[in-house]
C-alpha positions as CSV (number, residue, x, y, z in Angstrom):
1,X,8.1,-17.1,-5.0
2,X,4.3,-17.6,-5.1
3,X,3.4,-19.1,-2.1
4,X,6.3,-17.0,0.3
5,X,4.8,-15.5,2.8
6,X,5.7,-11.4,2.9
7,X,6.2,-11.8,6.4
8,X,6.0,-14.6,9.9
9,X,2.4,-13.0,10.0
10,X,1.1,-15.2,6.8
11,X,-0.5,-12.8,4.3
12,X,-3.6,-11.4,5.5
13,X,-4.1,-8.9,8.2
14,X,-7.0,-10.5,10.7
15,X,-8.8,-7.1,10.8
16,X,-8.7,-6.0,7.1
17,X,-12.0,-4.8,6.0
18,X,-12.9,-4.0,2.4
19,X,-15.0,-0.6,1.7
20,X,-17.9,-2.5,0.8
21,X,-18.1,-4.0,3.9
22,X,-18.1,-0.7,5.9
23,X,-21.8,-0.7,6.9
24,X,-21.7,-4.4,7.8
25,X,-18.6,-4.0,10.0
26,X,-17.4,-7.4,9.3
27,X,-13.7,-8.3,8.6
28,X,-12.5,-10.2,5.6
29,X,-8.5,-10.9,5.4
30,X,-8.1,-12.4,2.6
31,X,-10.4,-9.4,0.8
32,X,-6.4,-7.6,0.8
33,X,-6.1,-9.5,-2.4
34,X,-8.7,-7.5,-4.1
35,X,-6.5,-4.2,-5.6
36,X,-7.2,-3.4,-8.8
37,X,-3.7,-5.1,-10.1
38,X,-4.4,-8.2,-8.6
39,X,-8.2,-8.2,-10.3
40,X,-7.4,-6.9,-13.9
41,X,-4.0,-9.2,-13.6
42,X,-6.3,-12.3,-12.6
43,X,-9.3,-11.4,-15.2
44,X,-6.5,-11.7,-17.7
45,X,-4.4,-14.5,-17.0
46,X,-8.1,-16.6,-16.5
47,X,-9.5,-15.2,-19.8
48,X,-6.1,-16.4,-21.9
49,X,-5.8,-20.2,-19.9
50,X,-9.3,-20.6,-20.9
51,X,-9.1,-19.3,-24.6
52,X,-5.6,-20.0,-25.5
53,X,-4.0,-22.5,-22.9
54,X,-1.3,-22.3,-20.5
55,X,1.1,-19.2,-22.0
56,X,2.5,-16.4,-20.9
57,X,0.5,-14.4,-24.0
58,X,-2.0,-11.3,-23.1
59,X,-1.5,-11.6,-19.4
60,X,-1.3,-15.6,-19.1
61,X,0.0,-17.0,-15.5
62,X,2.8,-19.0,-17.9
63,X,6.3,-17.6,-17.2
64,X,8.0,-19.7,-20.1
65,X,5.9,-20.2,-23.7
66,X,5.7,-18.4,-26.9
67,X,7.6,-15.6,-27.7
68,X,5.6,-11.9,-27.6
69,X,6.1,-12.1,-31.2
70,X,4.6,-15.2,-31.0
71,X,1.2,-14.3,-29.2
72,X,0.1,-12.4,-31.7
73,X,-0.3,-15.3,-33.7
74,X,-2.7,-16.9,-31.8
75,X,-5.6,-14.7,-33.4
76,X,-5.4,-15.7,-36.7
77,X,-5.6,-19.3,-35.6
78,X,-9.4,-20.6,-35.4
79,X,-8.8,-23.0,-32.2
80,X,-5.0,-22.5,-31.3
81,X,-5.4,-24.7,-28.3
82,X,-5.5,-27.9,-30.7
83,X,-3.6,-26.9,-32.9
84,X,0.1,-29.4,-33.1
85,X,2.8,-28.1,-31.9
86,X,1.5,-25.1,-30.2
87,X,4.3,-24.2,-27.6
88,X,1.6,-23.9,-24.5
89,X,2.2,-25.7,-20.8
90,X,-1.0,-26.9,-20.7
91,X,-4.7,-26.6,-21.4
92,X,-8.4,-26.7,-20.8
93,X,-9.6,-29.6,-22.6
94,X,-13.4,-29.8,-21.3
95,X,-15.7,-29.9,-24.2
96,X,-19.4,-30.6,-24.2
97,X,-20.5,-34.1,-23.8
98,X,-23.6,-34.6,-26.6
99,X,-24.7,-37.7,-24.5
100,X,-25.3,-35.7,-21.7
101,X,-25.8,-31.9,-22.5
102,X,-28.7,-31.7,-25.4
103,X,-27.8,-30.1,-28.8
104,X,-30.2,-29.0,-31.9
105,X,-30.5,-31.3,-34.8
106,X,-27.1,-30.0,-36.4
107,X,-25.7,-30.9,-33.7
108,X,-24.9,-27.7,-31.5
109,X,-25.5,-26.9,-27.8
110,X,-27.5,-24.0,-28.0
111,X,-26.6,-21.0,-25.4
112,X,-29.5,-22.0,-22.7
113,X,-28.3,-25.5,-22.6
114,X,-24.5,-24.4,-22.5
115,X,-24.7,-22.0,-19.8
116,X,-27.2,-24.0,-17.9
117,X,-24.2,-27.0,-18.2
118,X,-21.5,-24.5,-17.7
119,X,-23.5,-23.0,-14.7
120,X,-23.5,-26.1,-13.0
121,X,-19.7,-27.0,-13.0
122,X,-18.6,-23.5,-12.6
123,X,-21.2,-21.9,-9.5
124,X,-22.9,-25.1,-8.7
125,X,-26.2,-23.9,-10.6
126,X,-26.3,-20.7,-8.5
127,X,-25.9,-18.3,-11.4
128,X,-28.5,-15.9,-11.3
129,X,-30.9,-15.6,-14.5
130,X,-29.5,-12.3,-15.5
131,X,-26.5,-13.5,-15.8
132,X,-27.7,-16.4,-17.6
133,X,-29.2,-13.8,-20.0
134,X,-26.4,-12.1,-20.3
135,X,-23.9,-15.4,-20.9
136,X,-26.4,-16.7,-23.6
137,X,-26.2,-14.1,-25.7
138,X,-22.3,-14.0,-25.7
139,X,-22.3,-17.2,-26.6
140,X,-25.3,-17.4,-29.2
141,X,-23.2,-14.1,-31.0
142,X,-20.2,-15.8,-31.2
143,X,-22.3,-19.2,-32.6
144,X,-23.5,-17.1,-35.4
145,X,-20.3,-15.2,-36.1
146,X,-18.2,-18.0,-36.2
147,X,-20.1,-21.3,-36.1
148,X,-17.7,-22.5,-33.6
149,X,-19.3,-24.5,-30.8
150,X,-15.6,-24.6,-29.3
151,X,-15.0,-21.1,-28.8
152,X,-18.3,-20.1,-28.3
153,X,-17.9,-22.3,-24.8
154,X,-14.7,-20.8,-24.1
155,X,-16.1,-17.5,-24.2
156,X,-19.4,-18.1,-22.1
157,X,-16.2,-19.8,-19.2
158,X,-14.3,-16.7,-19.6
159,X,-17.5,-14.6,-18.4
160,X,-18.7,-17.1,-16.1
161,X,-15.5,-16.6,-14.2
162,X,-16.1,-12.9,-14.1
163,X,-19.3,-13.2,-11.9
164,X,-19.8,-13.1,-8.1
165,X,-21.3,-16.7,-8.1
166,X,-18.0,-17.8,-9.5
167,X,-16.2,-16.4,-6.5
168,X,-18.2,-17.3,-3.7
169,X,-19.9,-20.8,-2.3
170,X,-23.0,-18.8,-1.0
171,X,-26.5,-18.1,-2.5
172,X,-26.4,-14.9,-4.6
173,X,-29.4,-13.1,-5.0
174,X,-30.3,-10.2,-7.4
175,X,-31.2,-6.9,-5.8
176,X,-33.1,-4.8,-7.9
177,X,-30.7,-1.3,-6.3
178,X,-28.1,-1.0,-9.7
179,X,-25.1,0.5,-8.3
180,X,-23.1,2.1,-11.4
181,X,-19.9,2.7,-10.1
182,X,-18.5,6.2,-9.8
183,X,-15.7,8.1,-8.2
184,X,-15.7,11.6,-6.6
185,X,-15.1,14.6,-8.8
186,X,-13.1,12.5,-11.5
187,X,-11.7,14.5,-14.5
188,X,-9.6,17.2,-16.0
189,X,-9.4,20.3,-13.6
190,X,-6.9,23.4,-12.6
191,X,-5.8,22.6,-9.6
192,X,-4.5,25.0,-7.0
193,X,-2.4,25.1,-4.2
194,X,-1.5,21.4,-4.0
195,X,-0.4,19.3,-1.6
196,X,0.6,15.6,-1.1
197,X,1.8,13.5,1.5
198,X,4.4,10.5,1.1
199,X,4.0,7.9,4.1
200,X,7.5,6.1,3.5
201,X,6.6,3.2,6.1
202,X,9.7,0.7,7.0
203,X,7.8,-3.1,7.8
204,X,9.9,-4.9,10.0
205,X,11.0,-2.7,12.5
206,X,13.9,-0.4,11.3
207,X,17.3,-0.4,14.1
208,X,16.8,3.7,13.8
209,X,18.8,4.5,16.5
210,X,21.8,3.4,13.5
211,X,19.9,6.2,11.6
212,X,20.9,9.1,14.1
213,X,23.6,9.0,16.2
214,X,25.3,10.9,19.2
215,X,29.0,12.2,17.9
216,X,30.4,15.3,19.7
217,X,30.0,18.4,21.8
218,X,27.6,16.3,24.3
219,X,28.8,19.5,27.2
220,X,24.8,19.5,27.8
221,X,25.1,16.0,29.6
222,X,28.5,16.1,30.6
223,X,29.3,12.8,29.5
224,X,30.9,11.4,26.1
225,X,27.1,10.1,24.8
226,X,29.0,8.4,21.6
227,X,31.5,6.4,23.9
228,X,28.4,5.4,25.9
229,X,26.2,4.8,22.8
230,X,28.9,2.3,21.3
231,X,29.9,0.4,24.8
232,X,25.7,-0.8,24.8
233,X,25.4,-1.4,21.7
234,X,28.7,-2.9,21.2
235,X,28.8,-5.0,17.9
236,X,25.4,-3.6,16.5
237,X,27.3,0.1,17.2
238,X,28.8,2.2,13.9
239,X,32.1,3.4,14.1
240,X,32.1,7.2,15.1
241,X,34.7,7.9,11.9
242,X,31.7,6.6,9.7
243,X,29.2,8.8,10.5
244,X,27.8,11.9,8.4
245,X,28.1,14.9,10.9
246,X,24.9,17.1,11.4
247,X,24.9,19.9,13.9
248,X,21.4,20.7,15.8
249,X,20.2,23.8,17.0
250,X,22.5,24.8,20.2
251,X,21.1,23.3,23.4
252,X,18.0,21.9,22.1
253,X,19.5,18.3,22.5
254,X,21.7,16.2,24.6
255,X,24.6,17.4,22.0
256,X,25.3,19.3,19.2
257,X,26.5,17.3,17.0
258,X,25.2,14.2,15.4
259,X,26.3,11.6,13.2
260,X,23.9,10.0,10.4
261,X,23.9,6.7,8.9
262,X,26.7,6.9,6.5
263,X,24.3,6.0,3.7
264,X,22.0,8.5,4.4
265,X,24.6,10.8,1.4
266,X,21.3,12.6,0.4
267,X,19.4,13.0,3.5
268,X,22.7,14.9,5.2
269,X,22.6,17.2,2.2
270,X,18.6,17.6,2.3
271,X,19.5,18.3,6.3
272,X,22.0,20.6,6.0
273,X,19.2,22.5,2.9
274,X,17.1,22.6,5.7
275,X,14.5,20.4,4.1
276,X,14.8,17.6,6.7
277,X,14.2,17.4,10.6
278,X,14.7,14.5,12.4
279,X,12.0,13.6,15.2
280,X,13.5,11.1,18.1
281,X,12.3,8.9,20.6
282,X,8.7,8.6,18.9
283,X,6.6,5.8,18.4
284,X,3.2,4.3,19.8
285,X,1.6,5.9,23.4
286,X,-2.0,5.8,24.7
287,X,-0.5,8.5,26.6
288,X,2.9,10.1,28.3
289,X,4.8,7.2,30.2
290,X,8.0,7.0,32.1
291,X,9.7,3.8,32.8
292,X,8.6,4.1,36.4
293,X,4.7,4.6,35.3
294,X,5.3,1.1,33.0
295,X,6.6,-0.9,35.4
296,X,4.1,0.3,37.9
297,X,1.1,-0.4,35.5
298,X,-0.8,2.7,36.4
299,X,-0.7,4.0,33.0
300,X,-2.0,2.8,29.8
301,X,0.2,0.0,27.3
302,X,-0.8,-0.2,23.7
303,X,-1.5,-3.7,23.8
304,X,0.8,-6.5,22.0
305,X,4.0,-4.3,22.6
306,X,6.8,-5.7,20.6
307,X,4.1,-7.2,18.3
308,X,5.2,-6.3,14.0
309,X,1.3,-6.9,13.6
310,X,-0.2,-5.4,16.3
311,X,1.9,-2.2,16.9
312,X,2.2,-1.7,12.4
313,X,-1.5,-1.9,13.0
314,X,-1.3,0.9,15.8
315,X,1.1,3.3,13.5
316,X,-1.3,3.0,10.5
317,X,-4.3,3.6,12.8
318,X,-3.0,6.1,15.5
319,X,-6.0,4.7,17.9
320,X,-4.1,1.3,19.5
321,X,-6.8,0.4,21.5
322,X,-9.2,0.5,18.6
323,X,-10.6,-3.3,17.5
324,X,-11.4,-2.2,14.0
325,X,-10.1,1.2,12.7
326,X,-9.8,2.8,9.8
327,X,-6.5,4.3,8.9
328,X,-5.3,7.5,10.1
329,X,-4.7,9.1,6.3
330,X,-8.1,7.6,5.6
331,X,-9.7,9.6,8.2
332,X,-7.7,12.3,6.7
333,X,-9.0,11.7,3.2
334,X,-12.7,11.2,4.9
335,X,-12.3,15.0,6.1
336,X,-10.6,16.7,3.3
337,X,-13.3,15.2,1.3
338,X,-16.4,15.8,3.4
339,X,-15.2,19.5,3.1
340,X,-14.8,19.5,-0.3
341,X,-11.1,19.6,-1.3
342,X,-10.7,17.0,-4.0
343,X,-8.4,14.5,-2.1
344,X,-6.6,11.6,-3.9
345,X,-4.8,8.2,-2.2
346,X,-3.0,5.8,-3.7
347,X,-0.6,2.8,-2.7
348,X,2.2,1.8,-4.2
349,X,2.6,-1.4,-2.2
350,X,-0.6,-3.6,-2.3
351,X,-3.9,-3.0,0.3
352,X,-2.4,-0.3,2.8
353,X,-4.2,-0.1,6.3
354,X,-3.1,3.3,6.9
355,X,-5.2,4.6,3.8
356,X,-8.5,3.0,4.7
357,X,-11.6,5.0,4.4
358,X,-14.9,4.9,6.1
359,X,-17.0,7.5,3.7
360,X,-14.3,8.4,0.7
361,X,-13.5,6.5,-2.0
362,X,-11.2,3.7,-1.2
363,X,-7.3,4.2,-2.5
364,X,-6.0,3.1,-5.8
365,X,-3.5,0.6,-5.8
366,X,-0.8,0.8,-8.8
367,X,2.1,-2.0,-9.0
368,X,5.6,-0.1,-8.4
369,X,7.1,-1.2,-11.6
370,X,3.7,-2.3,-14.1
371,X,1.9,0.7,-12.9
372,X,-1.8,0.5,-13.6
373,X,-2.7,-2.7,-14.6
374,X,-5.6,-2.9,-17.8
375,X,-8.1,-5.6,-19.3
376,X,-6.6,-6.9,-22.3
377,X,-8.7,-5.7,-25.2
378,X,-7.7,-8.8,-27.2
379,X,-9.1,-11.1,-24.5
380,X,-12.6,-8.9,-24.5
381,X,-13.1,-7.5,-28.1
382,X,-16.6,-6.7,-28.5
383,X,-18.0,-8.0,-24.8
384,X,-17.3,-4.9,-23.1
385,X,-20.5,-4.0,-22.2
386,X,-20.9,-7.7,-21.4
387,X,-17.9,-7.7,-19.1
388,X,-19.1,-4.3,-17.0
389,X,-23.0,-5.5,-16.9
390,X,-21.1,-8.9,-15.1
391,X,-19.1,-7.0,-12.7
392,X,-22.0,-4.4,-11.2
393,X,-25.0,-4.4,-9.5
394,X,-26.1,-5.1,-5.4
395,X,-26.2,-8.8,-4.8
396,X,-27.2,-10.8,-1.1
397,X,-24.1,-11.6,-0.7
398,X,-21.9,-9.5,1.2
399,X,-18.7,-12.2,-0.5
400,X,-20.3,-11.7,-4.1
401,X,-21.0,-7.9,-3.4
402,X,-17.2,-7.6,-2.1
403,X,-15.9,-9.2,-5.8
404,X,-18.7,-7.0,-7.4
405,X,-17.8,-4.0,-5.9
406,X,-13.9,-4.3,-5.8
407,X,-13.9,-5.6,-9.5
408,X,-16.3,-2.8,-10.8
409,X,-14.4,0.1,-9.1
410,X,-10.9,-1.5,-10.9
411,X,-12.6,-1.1,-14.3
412,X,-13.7,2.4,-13.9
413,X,-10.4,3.4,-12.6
414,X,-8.1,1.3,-14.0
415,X,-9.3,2.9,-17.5
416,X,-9.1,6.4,-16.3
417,X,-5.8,6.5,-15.2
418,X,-4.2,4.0,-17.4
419,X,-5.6,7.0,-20.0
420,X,-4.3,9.7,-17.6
421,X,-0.6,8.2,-17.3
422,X,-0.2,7.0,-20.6
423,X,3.0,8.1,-21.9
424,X,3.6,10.3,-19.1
425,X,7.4,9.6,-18.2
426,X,9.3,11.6,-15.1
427,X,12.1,13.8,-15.8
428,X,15.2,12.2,-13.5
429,X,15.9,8.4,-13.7
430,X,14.6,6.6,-10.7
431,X,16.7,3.4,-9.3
432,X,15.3,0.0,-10.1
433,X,14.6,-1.0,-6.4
434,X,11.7,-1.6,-4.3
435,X,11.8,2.3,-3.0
436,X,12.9,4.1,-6.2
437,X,10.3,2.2,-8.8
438,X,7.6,2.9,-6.2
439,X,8.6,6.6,-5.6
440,X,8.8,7.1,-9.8
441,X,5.0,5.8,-9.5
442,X,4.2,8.6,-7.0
443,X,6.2,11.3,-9.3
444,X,4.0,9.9,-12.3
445,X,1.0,10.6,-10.8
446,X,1.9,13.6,-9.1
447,X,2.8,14.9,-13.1
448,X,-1.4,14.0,-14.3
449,X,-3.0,15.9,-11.0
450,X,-4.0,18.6,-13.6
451,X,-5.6,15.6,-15.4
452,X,-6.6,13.5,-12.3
453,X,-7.9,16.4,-10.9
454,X,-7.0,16.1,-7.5
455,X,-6.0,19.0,-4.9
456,X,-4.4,17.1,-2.4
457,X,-3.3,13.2,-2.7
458,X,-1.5,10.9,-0.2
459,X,1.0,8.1,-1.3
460,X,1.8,4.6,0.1
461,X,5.3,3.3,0.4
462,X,6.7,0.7,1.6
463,X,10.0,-1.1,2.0
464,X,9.9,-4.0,4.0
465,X,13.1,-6.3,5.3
466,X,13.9,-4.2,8.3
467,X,14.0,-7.3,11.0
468,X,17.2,-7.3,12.1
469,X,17.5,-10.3,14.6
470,X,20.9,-11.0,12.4
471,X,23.2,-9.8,9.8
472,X,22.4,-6.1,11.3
473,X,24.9,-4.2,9.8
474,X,25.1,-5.1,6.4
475,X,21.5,-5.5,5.9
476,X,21.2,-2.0,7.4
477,X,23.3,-0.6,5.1
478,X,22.0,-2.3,1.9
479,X,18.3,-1.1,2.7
480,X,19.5,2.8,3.8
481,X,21.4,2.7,0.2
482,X,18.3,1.8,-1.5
483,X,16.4,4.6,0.3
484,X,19.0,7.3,0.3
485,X,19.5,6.7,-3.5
486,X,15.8,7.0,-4.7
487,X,15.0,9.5,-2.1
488,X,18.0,12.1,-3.5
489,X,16.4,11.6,-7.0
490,X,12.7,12.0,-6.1
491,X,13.6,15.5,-4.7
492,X,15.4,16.4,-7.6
493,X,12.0,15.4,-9.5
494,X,10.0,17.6,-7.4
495,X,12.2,20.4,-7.7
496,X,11.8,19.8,-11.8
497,X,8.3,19.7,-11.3
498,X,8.3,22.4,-8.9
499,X,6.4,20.4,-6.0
500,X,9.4,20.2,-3.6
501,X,7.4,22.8,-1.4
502,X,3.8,21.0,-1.9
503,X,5.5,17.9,-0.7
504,X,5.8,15.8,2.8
505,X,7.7,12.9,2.9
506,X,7.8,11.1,6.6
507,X,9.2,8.0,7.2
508,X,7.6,5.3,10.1
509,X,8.3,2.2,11.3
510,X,6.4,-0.2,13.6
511,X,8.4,-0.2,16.7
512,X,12.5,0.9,16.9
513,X,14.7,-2.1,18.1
514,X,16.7,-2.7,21.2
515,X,20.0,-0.6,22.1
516,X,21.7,-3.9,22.9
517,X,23.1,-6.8,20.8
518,X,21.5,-10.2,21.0
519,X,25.1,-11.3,19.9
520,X,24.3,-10.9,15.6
521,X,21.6,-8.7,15.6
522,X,19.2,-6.6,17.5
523,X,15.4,-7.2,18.9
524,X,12.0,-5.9,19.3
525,X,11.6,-2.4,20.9
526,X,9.6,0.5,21.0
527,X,10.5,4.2,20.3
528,X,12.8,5.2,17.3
529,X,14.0,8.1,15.2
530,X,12.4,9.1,12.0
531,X,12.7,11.7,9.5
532,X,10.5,13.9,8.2
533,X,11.5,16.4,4.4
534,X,10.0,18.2,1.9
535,X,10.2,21.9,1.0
536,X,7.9,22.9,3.4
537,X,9.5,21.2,6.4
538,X,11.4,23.6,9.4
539,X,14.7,22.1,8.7
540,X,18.2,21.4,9.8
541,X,16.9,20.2,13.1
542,X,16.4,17.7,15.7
543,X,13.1,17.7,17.5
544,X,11.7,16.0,20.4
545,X,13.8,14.3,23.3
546,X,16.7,12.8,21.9
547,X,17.9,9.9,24.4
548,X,20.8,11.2,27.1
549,X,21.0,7.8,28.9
550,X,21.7,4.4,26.8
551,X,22.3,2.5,29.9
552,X,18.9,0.4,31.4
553,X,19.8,3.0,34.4
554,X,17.7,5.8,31.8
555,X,14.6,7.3,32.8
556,X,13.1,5.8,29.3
557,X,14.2,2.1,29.6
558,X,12.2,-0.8,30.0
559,X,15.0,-2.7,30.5
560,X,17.3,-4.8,27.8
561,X,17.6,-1.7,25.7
562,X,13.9,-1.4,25.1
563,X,13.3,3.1,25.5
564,X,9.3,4.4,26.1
565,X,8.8,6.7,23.1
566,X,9.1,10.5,24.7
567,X,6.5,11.7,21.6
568,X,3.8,10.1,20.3
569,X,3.2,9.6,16.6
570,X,0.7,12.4,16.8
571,X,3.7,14.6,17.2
572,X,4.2,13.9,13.7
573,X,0.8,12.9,12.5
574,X,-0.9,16.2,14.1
575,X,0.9,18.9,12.4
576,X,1.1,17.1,8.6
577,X,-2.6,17.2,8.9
578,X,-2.8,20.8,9.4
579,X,-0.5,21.5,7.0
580,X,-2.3,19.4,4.5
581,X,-5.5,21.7,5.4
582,X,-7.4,20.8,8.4
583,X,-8.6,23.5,10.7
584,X,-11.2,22.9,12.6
585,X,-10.1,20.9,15.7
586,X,-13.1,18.7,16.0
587,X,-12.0,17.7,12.7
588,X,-8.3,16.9,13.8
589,X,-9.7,15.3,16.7
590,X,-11.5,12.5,14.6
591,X,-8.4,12.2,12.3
592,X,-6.3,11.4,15.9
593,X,-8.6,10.5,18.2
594,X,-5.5,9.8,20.7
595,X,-4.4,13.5,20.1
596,X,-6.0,14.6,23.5
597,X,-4.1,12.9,26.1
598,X,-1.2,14.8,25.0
599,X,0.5,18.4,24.7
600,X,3.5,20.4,23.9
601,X,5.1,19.5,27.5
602,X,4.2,15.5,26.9
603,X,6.0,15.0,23.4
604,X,3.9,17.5,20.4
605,X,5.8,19.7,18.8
606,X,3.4,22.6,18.3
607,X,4.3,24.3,15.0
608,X,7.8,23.4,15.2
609,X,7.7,20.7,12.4
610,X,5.9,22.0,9.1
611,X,5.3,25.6,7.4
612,X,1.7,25.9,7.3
């Protein structure tokens, strides 16, 4: 549905910034819109209502219509929005009025007085004389060519909806800076020793204590931790006969065996290859907290605990506290780059604020099942030029400079890796779900880095429903079957493509949520289990402080089932980043700013995690 929400939080995050609105500091929510799908999608759909009516042909916003045979039609057809029966939903019937906009002595509106009329309807009269200039040409050329006063005025609308007049209300002013839009190091190059990253992020808040479970040999604690797990968790429990068994390394946790989601088929396998390690009790900390320390508020609380915006935020930053960050892979893409390793990010899953940059490049956004979306050359033909001398330059306005700048970077790129990926297909067939078309996007690209050029990229995924408050179970099983399934066939990819070693995948989730039932579901928490695989991961493990205490009795709980995380996400974050190639610790220290406040004895995991 159009107008559904993606989540209770309406469809904007408040502190979303745009890169061209770096230096101003300013936020501008509703700027999420502007990926490069969502612009070359939007330039088409306008550019085919205006020229051919209401249809579903060359990227029109019809669902129902003409036939793809059909659409190719419409070209040979000199006005195919009069023309009877024409099987469109509807259509733009403004035509010049010769009473009030002045023609020659033919009879024609010449291209001044159209775009002057045009202008006035369409911006208000604020479109700025060169593009004026640039309109009344279009419009004269296609006068001469065709003698067509009609289409003519359709294409002069078409371009007028391209400009940054068009898409604001302010003043837009002309600054003489040009700025041609370019992208860092772009282009065919060996590349060496790559690596990439795959954030795998779970919106909603994932129950992850259903993902790794307490079974057997518990002789550490002295207690039977499954009998204790299932009596608090009672109806939002698994059955003990269900579970996947896993062994950890003796002693290192409260048992030695553990029990996995019974979904989880391909992780157990990956796990028992030693290409996965599970990391528990993590999750968002200013700094090391027991439950006594919370309740006696002399530590520090990441604000709007329990929050899906606030604390998503906080994992897709790492600085909680922060009122405007940038994203913690950003920051990572901002040093790899400053230090000249050739760093690529994309998201598979709209604007991502985990991939926000402050000096880089911003990401590329590619739809998980479309890919990269291009202009259709039938709706341009010869204005090229036209179109790109429309979308570029510096304007006043920081609203018209945000279109401008977002619109002329989807061009450039859109092109370039719509030519990279073409024809470019992956070796194993990927699931058609949410996780397994976005995951064949990654392998895609991953397949072109020889082309793209790019020594190191990072990948956005998300799979959202993960909030629980009912129908636990089932939905828990339905969205660990998705993931599990694409997951077993993106590491049979890598291994085809013989990545699986240059590969991280983690998976990360907002908050966990509560050990306790509310009766059909379970509710907001804090820490959780994730996983962490690749090739290059330590394996066959369980790391951190798995909990020993489900009762509200623990040293962790918060009460009603709610457990302090016992490692930070920086026991994660901090050792992917050096794995991915940062040295120098003033480096990693501006990739995690919150990185200081702890150490191997408050939750990190040294260089237990990831072989460097």
């Amino acid at each position: 549905m159009v107008h559904r929400s993606p989540s209770v939080f309406n469809f904007y995050e408040p502190t979303f910034t745009p890169a061209s609105m770096n230096k101003q500091m300013l936020a501008s929510p509703e700027s999420m819109l502007l990926t490069a799908p969502n612009i070359i999608n939007w330039m088409n759909g306008v550019m085919s209502l205006i020229k051919y009516g209401l249809t579903r042909c060359y990227g029109g916003f019809s669902t129902g219509g003409m036939e793809d045979d059909q659409c190719s039609l419409l070209e040979t057809k000199a006005k195919p929005w009069f023309e009877e029966g024409s099987d469109f939903d509807g259509r733009l019937s403004y035509t010049f009025d010769p009473s009030v906009v002045d023609h020659d002595l033919s009879g024609l509106v010449r291209g001044k007085e159209a775009v002057e009329e045009l202008a006035l309807l369409l911006t208000g009269g604020r479109l700025s004389d060169k593009n004026r200039e640039i309109i009344e040409a279009e419009y004269e050329k296609e006068l001469k060519l065709e003698g067509d006063q009609e289409y003519a005025m359709r294409i002069a609308q078409s371009l007028i909806a391209l400009t940054p007049e068009f898409h604001s209300t302010n003043l837009v002013i002309e600054e003489e800076e040009i700025v041609e839009e370019t992208y860092e190091d772009e282009g065919e190059e060996t590349v060496e020793d790559y690596k990439a990253i795959v954030y795998l992020f779970f919106f909603g808040a994932a129950d992850s204590y259903n993902f790794l479970v307490p079974h057997s040999e518990c002789d550490k604690v002295g207690k039977d931790l499954f009998a204790e797990y299932s009596e608090v968790r009672s109806n939002a429990g698994l059955q003990i006969d269900d579970l996947l068994q896993i062994r950890s390394e003796g002693g290192t946790q409260p048992c030695d065996v553990f029990g996995l989601h019974p979904s989880f088929t391909e992780v157990q396998k990956m796990y028992n290859d030693g290409d996965v390690a599970w990391v528990s009790s993590v999750g968002v900390l200013s700094e090391p907290m027991t439950a006594d320390e919370f309740h006696a508020k002399n530590k520090k609380v990441p604000p709007s605990l329990f929050a899906h915006n606030s604390q998503a935020e906080a994992v897709h930053t790492s600085e909680p506290h922060a009122a405007a960050s940038k994203g913690w892979l950003g920051r990572l893409k901002d040093v790899m780059t400053r230090n000249g390793v050739r760093t690529g990010a994309y998201s598979i899953a709209d604007s991502a604020k985990v991939l926000e940059t402050e000096t880089s490049d911003e990401a590329d956004v590619l739809h998980r099942i479309e890919g990269v979306a291009v202009l259709e050359k039938s709706m341009v033909g010869e204005r090229m030029e036209a179109v790109e001398n429309l979308t570029k330059g510096k304007v006043s306005s920081v609203y018209g400079q945000s279109w401008l700048s977002s619109t002329s970077n989807a061009l450039v790129r859109t092109e370039f890796l719509h030519a990279a990926l073409g024809g470019v297909e992956t070796e194993s067939q990927f699931p058609d779900t949410i996780v397994g078309t976005q995951l064949e996007q990654v392998a895609r690209l991953m397949k072109v880095k020889e082309t793209v050029g790019k020594n190191r990229d990072i990948f956005y995924v998300n799979r959202g429903g993960w909030d629980h408050h009912s129908e636990l179970l089932p939905s828990l099983k339905t969205n660990i079957d998705e993931v599990d399934e694409a997951l077993g066939v993106f590491k049979k990819e890598m291994i085809s493509q013989g990545l699986w070693n240059n590969i991280t995948i983690v998976t990360a989730s907002e908050f966990g949520r509560t050990l306790t039932s509310n009766g059909i579901g379970t509710d907001h928490a804090w820490a959780g289990n994730h996983a962490v695989m690749g090739g290059s991961v330590k394996g066959g493990r369980i790391l951190g402080s798995f909990i020993d205490d489900y009762t509200d009795q623990g040293p962790q709980s918060v009460g009603r089932g709610r457990l302090i995380p016992t490692s930070p996400w920086e026991a994660i974050w901090a050792p992917l980043c050096k794995w991915f190639g940062v040295s120098e610790e003033g480096d990693l220290s501006e990739i995690l700013p919150n990185l200081e406040n702890f150490n191997d004895a408050t939750g990190l995991l040294g260089d237990s995690l990831l072989e460097e």
